[in-house]
matplotlib code that plots the C-alpha trace (Angstrom):
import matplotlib.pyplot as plt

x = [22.2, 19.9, 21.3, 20.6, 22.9, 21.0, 18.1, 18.4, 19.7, 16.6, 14.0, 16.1, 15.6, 11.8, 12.1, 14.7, 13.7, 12.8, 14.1, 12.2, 8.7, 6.6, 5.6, 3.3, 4.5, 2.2, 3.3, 1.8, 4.1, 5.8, 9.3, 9.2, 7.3, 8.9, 12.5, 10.7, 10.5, 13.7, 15.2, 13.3, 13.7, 17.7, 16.7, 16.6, 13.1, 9.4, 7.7, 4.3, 3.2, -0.4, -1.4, -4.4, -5.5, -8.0, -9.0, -9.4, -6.1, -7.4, -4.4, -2.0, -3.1, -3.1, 0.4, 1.2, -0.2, 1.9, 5.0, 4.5, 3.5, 6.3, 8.7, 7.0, 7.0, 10.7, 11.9, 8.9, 7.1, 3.6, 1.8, -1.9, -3.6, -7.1, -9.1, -11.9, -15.0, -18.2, -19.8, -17.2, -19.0, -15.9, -17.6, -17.9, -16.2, -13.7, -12.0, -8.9, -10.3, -12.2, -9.2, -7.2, -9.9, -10.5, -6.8, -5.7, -9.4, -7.8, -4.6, -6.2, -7.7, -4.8, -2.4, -4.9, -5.6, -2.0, -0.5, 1.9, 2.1, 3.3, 2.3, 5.4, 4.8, 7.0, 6.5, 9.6, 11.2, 9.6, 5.8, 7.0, 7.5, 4.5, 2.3, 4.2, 2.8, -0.9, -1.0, 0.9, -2.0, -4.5, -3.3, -2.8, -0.8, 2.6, 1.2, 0.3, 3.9, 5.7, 4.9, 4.4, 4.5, 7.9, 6.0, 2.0, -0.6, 1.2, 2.1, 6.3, 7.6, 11.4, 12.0, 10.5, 14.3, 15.2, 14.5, 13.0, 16.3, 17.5, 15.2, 15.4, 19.2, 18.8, 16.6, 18.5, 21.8, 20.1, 17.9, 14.7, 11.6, 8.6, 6.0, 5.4, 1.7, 1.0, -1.9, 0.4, 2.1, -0.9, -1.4, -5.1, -4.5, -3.2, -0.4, 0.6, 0.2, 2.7, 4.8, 4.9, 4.6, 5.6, 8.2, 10.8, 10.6, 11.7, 14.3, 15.7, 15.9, 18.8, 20.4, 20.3, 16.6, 15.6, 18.2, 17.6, 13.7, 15.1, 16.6, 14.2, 11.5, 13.7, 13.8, 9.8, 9.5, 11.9, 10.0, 6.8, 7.9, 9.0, 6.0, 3.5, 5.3, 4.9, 1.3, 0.9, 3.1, 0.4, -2.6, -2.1, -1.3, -5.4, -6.5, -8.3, -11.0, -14.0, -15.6, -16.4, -15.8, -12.3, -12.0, -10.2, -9.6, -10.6, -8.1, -5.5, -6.8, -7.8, -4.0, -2.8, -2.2, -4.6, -2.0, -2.3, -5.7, -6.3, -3.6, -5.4, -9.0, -8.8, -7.8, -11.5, -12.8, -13.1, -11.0, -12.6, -10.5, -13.3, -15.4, -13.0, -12.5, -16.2, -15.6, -12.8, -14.8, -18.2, -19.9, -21.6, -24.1, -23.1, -22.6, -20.6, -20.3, -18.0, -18.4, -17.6, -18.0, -19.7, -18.3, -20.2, -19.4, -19.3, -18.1, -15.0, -14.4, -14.9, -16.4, -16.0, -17.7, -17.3, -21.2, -23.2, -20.8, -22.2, -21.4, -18.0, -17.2, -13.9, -12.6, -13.3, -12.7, -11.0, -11.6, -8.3, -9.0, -5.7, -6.7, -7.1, -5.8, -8.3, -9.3, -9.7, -11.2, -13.0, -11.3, -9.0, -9.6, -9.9, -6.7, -4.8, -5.9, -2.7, -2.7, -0.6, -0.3, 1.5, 2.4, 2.1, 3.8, 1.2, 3.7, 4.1, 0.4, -2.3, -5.6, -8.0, -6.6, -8.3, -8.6, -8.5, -7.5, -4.7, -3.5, -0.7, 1.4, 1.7, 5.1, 5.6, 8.7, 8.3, 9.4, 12.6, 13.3, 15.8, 14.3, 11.1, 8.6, 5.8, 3.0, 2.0, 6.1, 5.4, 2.6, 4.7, 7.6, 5.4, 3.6, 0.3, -2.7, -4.9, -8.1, -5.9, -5.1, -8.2, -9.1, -6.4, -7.0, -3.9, -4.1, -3.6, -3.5, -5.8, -3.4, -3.6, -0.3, 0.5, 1.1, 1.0, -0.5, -2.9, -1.6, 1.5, 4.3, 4.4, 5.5, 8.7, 8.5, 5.4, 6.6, 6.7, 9.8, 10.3, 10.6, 7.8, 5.2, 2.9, 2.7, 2.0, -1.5, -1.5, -3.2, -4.7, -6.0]
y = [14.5, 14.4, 13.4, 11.1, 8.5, 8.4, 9.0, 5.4, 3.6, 4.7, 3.6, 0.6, -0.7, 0.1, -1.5, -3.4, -4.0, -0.4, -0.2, -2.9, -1.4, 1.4, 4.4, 7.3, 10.5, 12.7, 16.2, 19.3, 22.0, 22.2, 21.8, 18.3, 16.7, 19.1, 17.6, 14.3, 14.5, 15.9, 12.8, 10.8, 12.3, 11.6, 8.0, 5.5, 4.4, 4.4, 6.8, 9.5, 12.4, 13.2, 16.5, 17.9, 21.5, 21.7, 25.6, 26.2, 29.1, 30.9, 32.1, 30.0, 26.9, 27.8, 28.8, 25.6, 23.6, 25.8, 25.0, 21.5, 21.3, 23.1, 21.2, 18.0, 19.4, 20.5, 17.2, 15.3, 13.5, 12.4, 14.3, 14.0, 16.8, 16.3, 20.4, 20.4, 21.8, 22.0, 18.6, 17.5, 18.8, 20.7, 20.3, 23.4, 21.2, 18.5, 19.9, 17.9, 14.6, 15.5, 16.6, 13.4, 10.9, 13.0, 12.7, 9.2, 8.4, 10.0, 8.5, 5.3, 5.3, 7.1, 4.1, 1.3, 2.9, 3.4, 0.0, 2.0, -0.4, 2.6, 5.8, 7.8, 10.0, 13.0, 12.3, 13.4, 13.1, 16.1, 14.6, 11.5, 13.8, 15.7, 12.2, 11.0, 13.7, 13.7, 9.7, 10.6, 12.6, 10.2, 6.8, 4.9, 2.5, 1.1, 0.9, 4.4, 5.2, 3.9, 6.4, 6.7, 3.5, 3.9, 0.8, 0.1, -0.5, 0.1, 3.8, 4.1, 7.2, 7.3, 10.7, 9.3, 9.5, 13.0, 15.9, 19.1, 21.1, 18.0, 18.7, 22.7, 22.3, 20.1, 22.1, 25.2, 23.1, 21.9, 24.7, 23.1, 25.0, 24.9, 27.1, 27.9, 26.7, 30.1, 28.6, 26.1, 28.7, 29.3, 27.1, 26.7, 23.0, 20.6, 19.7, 22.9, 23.9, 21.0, 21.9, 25.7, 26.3, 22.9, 21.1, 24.4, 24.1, 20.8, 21.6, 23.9, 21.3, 19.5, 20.0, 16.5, 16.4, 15.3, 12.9, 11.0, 11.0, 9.2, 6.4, 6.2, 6.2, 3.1, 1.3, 1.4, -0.3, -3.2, -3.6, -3.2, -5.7, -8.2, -8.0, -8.6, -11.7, -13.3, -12.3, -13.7, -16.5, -17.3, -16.3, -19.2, -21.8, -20.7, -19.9, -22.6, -21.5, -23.8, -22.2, -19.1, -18.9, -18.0, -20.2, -19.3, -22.0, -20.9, -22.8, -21.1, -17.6, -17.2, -18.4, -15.5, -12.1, -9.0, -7.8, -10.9, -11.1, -7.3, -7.6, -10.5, -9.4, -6.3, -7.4, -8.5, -4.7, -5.4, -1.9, -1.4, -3.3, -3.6, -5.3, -7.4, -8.3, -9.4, -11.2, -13.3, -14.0, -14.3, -18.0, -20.0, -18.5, -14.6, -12.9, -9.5, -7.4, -4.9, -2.8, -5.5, -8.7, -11.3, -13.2, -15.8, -18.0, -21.3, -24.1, -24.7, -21.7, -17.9, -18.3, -15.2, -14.6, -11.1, -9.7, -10.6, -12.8, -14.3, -18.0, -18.2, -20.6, -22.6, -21.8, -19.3, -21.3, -18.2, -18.5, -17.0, -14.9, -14.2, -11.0, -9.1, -9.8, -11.9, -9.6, -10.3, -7.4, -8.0, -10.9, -9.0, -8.0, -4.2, -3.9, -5.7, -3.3, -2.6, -2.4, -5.0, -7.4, -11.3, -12.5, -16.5, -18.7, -20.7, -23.5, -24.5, -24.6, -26.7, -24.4, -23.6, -21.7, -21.3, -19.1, -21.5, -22.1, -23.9, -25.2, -23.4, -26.0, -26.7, -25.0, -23.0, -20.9, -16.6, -14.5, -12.6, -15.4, -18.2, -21.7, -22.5, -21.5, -23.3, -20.7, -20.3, -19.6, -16.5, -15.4, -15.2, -13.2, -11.3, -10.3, -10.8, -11.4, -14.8, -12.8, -11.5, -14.7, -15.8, -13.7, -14.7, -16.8, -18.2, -18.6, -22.0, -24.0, -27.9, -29.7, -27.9, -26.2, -22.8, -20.0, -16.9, -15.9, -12.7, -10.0, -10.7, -12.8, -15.0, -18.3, -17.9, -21.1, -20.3, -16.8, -15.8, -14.4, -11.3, -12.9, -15.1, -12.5, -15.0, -17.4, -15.3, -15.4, -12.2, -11.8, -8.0, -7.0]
z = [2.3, -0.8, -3.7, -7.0, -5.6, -1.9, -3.9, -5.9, -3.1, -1.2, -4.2, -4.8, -1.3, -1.9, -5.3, -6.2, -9.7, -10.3, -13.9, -15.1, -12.9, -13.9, -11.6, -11.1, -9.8, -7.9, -8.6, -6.6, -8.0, -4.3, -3.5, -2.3, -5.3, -7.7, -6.3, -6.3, -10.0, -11.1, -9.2, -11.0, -14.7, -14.4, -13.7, -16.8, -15.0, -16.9, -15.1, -15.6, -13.7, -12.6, -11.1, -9.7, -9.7, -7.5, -7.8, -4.5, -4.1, -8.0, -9.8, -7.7, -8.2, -11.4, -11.5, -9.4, -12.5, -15.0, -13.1, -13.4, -17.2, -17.8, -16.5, -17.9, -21.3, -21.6, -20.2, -23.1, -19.8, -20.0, -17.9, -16.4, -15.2, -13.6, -12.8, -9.6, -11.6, -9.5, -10.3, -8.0, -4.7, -2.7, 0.9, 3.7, 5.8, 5.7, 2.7, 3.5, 3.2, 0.4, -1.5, -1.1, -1.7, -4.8, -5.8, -5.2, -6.6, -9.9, -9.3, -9.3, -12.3, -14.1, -13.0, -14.6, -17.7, -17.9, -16.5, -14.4, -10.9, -8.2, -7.3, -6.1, -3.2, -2.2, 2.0, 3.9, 7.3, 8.7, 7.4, 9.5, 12.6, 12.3, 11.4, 14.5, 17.3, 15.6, 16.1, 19.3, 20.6, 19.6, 21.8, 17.8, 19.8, 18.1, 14.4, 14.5, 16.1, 13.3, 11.2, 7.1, 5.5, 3.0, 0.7, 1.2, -0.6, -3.7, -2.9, -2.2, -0.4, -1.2, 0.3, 3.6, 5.5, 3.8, 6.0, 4.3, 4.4, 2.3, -0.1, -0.1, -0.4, -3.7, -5.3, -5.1, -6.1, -9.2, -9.7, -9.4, -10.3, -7.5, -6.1, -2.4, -1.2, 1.0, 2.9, 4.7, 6.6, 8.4, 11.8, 11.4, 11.0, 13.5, 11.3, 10.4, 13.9, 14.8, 11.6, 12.7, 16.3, 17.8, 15.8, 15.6, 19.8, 19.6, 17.4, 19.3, 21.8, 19.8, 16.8, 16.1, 17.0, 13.2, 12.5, 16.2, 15.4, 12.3, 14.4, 16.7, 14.4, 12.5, 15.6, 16.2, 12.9, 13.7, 17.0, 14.9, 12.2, 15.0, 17.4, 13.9, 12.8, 16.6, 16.3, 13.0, 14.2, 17.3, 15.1, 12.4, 15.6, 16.7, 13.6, 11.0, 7.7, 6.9, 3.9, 4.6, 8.3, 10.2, 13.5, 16.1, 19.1, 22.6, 24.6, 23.1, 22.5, 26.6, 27.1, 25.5, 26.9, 26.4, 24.1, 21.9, 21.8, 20.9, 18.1, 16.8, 16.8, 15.7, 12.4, 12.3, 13.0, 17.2, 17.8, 21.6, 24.4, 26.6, 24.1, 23.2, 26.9, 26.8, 23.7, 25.0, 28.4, 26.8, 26.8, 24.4, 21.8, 22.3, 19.3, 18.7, 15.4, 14.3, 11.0, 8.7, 10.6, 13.2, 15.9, 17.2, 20.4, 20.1, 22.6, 21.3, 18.9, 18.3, 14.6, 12.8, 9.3, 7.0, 6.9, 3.8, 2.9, -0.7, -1.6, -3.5, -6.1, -5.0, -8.8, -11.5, -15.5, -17.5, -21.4, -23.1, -25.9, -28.2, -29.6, -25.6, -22.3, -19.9, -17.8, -13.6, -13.1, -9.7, -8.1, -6.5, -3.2, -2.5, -0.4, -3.3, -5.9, -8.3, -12.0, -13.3, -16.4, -16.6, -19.7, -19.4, -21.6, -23.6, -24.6, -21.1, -19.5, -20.7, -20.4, -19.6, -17.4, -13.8, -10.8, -8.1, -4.0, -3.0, 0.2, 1.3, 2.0, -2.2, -3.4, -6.1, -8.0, -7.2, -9.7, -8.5, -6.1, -6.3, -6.1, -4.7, -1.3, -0.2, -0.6, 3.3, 3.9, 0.8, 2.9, 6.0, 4.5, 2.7, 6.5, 4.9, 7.4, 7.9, 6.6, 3.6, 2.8, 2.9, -0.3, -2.8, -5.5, -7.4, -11.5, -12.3, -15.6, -16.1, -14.5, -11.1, -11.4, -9.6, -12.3, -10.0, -6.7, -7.6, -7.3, -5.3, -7.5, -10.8, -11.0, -13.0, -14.7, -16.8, -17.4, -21.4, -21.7, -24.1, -27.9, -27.4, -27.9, -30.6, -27.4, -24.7, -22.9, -20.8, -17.3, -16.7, -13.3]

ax = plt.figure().add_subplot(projection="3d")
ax.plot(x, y, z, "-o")
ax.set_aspect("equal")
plt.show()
């Protein structure tokens, strides 16, 4: 059942720190989002709403877009509101894709200008069910199985275990305002097709059928969760960087199951088991290339090196400026992208501060955390892949201590607390 207490717990468990955090809502004007946002309007949480009206459905998209400035402005919420013109190109085809690369493109830029760190999604247990049988039909293998990531990427999806009747039922309890999107009842889309024709059969099949795709679906993700960290696990035993290069040792990898060495190449682009049969059983001097990178054969390795990969130097000297934030706009790698700022304690680092790599055996004090982790034991918890790793820099001060890993967790210790505003240097990226 949907309530605000489930509700928290759910967003807590996805952020555990959520009053002291900052969030986006995307808001369509349906009953899911609409909910989404009264949930989030009784919490004592920093949060904005961004809509986009994208003109395609005339007056009721219009209407959608009055609904939810409404509601914003009764309750005084800041509100964003972005309106498709044509100098934004809708294509004859692939209108879908067009419309959410336009909106989390807008989303994007609302939540840097705005320093707001997640954008809220209103995903549910039925959009899990219907994500499921697509991915189903398409052989996406365990990962694709699992389902809507609840936290990734900087998006959370606390409604992700609430079915759509939850959701319904709330709203008419608390009399939440939202518009019906007519065009989804048609079935001229796969997932409407699944969300109208197929998904009431199964249904019917068990009145439990939701709630035990639920469980099941919980249970993928622990077998998911476990069978990543043994990769990751394996991967870092075979795995070794020499500048720009990732290599991987050969004795080990062709000891290794199919399985194994699938999961671990085709974090590198290789997505084809055949080919990465041939690249596993391939001799000396072969080369293979996926979108993004080249694997080369050697005797003893299988060097792998990200195309046009330019020269990198090992540190970045940042000047600090006290009248604006120093800016890191462009060393953070595009998977990391958030919009976040560090207040550092100038009393307790000796500058100039740096952006530098550090071996990941050096320890270092998370934010959030009791005591202190060696920085490769952060990167395990934290599930984060060899190549990932490979593109974080960590802010340092002169004397080669660790002040933060970018973007992932501050260093407590150098952390300017609140009433030390006239000594803080602050980090913006």
């Amino acid at each position: 059942m949907l309530t605000y207490t489930t509700f928290l717990a759910a967003l807590r468990q996805l952020c555990p720190d959520a009053a002291a955090d900052s969030f986006l809502l995307a808001v369509s004007g349906g009953a899911d989002s609409m909910v989404l946002l009264h949930l989030f309007h009784q919490a004592d949480i920093r949060f904005e709403v961004a809509h986009v009206n994208y003109k395609l459905r005339g007056e009721d998209s219009d209407a959608d877009q009055k609904t939810v400035k409404e509601f914003c402005h009764e309750h005084a919420i800041s509100l964003h509101v972005y309106e498709v013109t044509a100098e934004d190109q809708k294509p004859e085809n692939s209108v879908q894709l067009w419309a959410r690369d336009l909106r989390y493109g807008y989303f994007r830029k609302i939540q840097k200008e705005n320093n707001l760190h997640y954008l809220v999604t209103a995903h549910h247990l039925n959009d899990q069910l219907e994500t499921f049988l697509i991915n189903l039909s398409k052989a996406a293998g365990l990962n694709g199985l699992s389902g809507i990531p609840a936290n990734d990427n900087g998006i959370i999806r606390p409604l992700l275990n609430f079915s759509k009747e939850d959701i319904y039922a709330y709203a008419e309890r608390h009399k939440v305002p939202y518009r019906e999107d007519v065009s989804n009842q048609k079935s001229d889309y796969l997932r409407n097709f699944i969300r109208h024709e197929v998904a009431p059969k199964l249904f019917e099949t068990n009145t439990h059928f939701l709630e035990n795709f639920g469980k099941s679906l919980s249970y993928l993700n622990q077998a998911r969760d476990f069978i990543n960290d043994q990769m990751q696990d394996v991967a870092m035993r075979m795995t070794s960087t020499q500048a720009h290069k990732t290599l991987i040792q050969k004795n080990l990898m062709l000891k290794e199951t199919p399985f194994v060495q699938f999961g671990i190449l085709r974090k590198y682009g290789f997505e084809s088991a055949t080919e990465i049969s041939k690249i596993v059983e391939a001799g000396q001097g072969k080369t293979f290339r996926s979108g993004t990178f080249t694997l080369t054969v050697d005797r003893h390795h299988y060097i792998i090196q990200q195309k046009n990969a330019l020269p990198e130097s090992p540190e970045v000297i940042l000047q600090a400026d006290p009248t604006a934030p120093i800016s890191l706009e462009g060393y953070v790698a595009a998977e990391f992208k958030t919009s976040q700022t560090w207040a550092v304690d100038a009393r307790k680092v000796r500058l100039p501060l740096r952006l530098c790599r550090i071996a990941p055996e050096v320890y270092f004090y998370p934010s959030g955390m009791v005591g202190r982790k060696k920085i490769s034991k952060f990167f395990k918890d934290e599930k984060m892949p060899i190549l990932a790793q490979q593109k974080i820099w960590f802010l340092c001060d002169a004397d080669n201590r660790v002040l933060g890993i970018i973007p992932k967790r501050q260093d407590r210790r150098f952390m300017a607390a609140e009433d030390a505003e006239a000594a803080q240097i602050l980090i913006k990226f």
